[in-house]
C-alpha positions in Angstrom: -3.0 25.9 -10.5 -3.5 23.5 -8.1 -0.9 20.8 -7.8 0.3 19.3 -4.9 3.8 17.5 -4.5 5.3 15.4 -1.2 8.8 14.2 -2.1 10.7 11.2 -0.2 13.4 8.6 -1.1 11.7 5.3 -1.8 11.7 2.8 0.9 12.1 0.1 -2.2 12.9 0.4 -5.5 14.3 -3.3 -7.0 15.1 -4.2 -10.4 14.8 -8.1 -11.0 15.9 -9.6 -14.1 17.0 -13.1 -15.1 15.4 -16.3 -17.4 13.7 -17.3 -14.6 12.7 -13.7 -13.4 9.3 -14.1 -14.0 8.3 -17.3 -13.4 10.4 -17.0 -9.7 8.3 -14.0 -8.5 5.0 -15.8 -9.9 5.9 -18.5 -7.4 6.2 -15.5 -4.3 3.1 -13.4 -5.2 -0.4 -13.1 -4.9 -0.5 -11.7 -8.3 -0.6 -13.4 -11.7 2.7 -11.7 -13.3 1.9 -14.1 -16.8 -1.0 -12.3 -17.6 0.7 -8.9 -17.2 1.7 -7.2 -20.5 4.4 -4.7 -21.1 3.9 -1.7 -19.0 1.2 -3.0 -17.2 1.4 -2.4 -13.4 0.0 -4.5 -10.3 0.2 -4.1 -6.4 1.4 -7.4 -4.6 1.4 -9.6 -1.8 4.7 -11.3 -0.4 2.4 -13.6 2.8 4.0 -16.3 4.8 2.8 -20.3 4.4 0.2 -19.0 7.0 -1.1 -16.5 4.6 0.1 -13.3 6.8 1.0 -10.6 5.2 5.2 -9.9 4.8 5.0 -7.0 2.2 3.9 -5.2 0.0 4.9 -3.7 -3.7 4.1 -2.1 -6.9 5.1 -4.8 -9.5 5.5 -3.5 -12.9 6.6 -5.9 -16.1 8.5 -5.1 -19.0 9.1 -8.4 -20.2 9.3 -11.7 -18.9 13.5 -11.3 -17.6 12.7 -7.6 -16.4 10.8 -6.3 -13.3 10.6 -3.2 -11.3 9.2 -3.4 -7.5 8.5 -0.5 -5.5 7.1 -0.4 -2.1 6.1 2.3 0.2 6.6 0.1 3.3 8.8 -2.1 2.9 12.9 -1.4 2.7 15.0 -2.6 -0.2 17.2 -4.7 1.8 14.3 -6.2 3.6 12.5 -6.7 0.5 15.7 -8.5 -1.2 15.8 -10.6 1.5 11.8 -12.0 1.6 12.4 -12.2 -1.6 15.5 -14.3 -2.1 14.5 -16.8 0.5 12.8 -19.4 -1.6 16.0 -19.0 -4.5 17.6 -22.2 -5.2 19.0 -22.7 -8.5 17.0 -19.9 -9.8 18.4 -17.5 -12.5 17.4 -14.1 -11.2 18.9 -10.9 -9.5 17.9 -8.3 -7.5 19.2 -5.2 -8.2 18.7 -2.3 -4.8 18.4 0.9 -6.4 16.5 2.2 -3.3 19.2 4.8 -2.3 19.1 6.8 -5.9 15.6 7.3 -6.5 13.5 9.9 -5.0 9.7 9.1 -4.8 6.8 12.1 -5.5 3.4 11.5 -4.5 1.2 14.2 -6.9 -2.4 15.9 -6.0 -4.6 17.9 -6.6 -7.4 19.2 -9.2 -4.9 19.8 -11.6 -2.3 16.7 -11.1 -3.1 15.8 -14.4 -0.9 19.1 -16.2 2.0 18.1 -14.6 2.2 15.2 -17.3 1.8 18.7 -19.8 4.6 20.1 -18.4 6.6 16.8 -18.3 5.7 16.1 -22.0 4.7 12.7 -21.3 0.9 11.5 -21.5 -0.9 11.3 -18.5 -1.4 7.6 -16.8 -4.2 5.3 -17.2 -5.0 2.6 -14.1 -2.8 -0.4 -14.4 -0.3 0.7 -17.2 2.6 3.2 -16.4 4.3 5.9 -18.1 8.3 5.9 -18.6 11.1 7.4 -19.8 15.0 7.2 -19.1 14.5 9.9 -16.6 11.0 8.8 -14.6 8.0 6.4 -14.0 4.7 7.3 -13.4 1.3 5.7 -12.1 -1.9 6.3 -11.5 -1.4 4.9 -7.6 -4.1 2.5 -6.8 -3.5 2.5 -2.9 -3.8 6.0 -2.4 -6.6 8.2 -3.1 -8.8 8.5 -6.3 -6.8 10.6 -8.8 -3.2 10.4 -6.8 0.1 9.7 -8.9 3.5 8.1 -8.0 6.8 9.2 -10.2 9.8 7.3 -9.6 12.9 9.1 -10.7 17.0 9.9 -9.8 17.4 11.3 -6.2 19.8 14.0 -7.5 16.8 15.4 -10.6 14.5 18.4 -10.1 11.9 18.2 -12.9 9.5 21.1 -11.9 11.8 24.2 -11.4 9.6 26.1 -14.2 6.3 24.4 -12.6 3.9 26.3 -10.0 3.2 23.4 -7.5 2.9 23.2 -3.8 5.2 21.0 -1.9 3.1 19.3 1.2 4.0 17.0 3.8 2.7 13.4 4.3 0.2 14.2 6.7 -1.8 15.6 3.7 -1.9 12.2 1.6 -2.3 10.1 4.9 -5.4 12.0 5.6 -6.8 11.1 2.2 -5.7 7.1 2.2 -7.2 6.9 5.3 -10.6 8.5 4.4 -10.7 6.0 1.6 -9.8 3.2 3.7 -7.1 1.9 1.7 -4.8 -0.1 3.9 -0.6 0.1 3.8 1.4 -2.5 4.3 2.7 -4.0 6.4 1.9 -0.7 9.3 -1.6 -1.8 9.0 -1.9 -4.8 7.5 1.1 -6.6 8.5 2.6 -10.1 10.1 -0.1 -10.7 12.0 -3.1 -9.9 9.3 -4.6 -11.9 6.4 -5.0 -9.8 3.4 -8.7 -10.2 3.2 -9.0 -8.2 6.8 -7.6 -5.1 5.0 -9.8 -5.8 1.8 -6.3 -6.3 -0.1 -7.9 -9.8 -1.7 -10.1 -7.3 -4.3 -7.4 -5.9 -6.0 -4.0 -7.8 -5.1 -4.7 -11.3 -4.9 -5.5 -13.5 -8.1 -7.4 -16.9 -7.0 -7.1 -18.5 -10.5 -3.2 -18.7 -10.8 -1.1 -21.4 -9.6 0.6 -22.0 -6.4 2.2 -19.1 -4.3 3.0 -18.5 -0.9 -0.4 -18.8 1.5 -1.9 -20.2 -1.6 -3.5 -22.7 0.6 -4.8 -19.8 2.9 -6.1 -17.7 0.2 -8.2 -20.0 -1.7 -9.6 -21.4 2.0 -10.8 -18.2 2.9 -12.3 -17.3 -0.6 -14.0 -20.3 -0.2 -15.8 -19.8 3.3 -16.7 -16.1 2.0 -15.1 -14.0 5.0 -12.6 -13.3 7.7 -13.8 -12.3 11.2 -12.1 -9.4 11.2 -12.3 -6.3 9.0 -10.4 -3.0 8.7 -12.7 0.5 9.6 -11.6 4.1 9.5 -12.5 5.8 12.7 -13.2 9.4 13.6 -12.3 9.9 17.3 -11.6 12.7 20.1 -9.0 11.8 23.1 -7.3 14.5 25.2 -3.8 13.0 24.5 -2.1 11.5 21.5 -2.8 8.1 20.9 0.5 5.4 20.7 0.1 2.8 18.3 -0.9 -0.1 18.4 -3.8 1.0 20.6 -6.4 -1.6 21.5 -9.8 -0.4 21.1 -12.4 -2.2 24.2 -16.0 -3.0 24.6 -15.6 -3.0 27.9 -12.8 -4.4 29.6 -12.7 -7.0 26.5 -10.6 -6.3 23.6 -12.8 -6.2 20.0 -10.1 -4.4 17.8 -7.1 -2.5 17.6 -5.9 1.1 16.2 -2.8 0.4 13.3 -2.5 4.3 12.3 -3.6 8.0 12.6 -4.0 11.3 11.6 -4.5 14.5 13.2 -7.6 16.3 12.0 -9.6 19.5 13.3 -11.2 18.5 16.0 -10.0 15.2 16.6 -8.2 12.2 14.6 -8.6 10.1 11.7 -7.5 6.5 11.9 -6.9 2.9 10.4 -8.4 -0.3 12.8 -9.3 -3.2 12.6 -12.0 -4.5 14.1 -13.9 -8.1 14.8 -17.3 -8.6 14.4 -17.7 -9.1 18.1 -17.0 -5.3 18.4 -19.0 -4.2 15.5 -22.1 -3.2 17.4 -20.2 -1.4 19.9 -19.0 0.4 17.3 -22.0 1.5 15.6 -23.8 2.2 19.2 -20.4 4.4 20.3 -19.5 2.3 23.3 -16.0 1.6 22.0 -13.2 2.8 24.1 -8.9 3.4 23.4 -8.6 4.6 27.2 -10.1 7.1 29.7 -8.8 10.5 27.9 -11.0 9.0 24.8 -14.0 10.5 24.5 -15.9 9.5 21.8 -15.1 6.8 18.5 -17.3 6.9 15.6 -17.3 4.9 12.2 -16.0 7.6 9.7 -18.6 8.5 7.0 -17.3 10.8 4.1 
């Protein structure tokens, strides 16, 4: 059986409730939380009135008082705090259960029995699975076929279960071969969500106003951002610090967010403008003298 299991405490897990729960966090997203239904799960945007990206979570509705937020990047008293900024007279709370949960990322050609084992049904994209004692997603910012569960720190579910426990090297080596962005390490403060190809999937043009709604709906109307994210495949004789500029030149085109070891050389997130795009394709593009050779990565 091949099942593979990395285990960490959540950097976020929130539980927002109130009369005004919903149509508050509709006002701070890039997501349309109205159209949700029960179950259903979304990954939003928290951006600044400049359309920069803040954060990051995994939004998923159970009614229109109740809310769970989970984010990978992003920690819960950080998170609280974004998020309670714009509260005036709002009737909402914010409940940090961060601390209590523990947060498995599953794997594997046979991921799928786990949900056998756990007697639950397996999940389907955008709607989770739950019980008192878990939740469970298929993740959309990881790679195809990757699940989240969400569930007490203190609970060990698969004592009877034959699975491997890996370390996060193994699931950042995927992401990044997909080219699916975190946030904010890669796509962060100083990056529009369209640069990280995060406008596809996590920002809804059609819903009313939001932070960087302005932004957003500029940029989907010109059709493109001058900048765009790449994954790399690249050789250096020392290990890279990030961020690491990436030159044509002497000039600067783009710069390296994230990487991860791999036999020979590295994987990695950049981003890149268009300026530096031939260089790219033609191999000129530089980190430093130890680097020896950048390519676009092509799986």
């Amino acid at each position: 059986m091949s099942i593979f299991i990395h285990r960490c405490l959540p950097p976020a897990y929130l539980e927002v409730s109130g009369e005004d729960a919903q149509s508050y966090l509709q006002s701070q997203l890039t997501i349309d939380l109205i159209s949700m239904r029960s179950d259903e799960i979304r990954y939003g945007l928290r951006l600044n009135k400049k359309g920069k990206t803040l954060a990051g979570m995994y939004v998923i509705k159970t009614d229109e008082e109740n809310f769970s937020l989970i984010s990978r990047g992003t920690s819960g008293s950080e998170l609280v705090r974004l998020l309670e900024e714009n509260v005036v007279a709002d009737e909402i709370e914010f409940d940090d259960r961060s601390s209590e949960h523990q947060l498995l990322t599953v794997y594997g050609p046979d991921a799928r029995l786990l949900f056998n084992d756990l007697m639950q049904p397996c999940p389907s994209a955008h709607k989770v699975v739950r019980n008192s004692k878990l939740i469970a997603f298929l993740d959309p910012r990881l790679a195809p076929s990757t699940y989240t569960l969400v569930m007490p720190e203190d609970q060990n579910t698969f004592t009877n279960l034959e699975v491997t426990f890996t370390d996060q090297d193994e699931i950042e080596k995927a992401r990044i071969q997909s080219t699916l962005v975190t946030v904010p390490n890669e796509i962060g403060p100083d990056e529009l969500p369209q640069e990280g190809g995060l406008e596809q999937d996590c920002v809804d043009f059609q819903k009313g106003c939001y932070l960087g709604q302005e932004v957003m709906a500029r940029i989907h109307a010109m059709g493109k951002v001058r900048r765009q994210t790449v994954t790399l495949a690249f050789d250096s004789a020392i290990t890279p610090k990030t961020p690491c500029p990436l030159l044509d030149g002497s000039k600067k085109v783009g710069i390296l967010k994230s990487f991860v070891k791999v036999e020979p050389g590295y994987l990695g997130i950049a981003i890149v403008h268009e300026n530096g795009m031939p260089a790219l394709h033609d191999g000129k593009l530089k980190m430093n003298q130890n680097t020896s050779k950048i390519n676009l990565y092509e799986s």
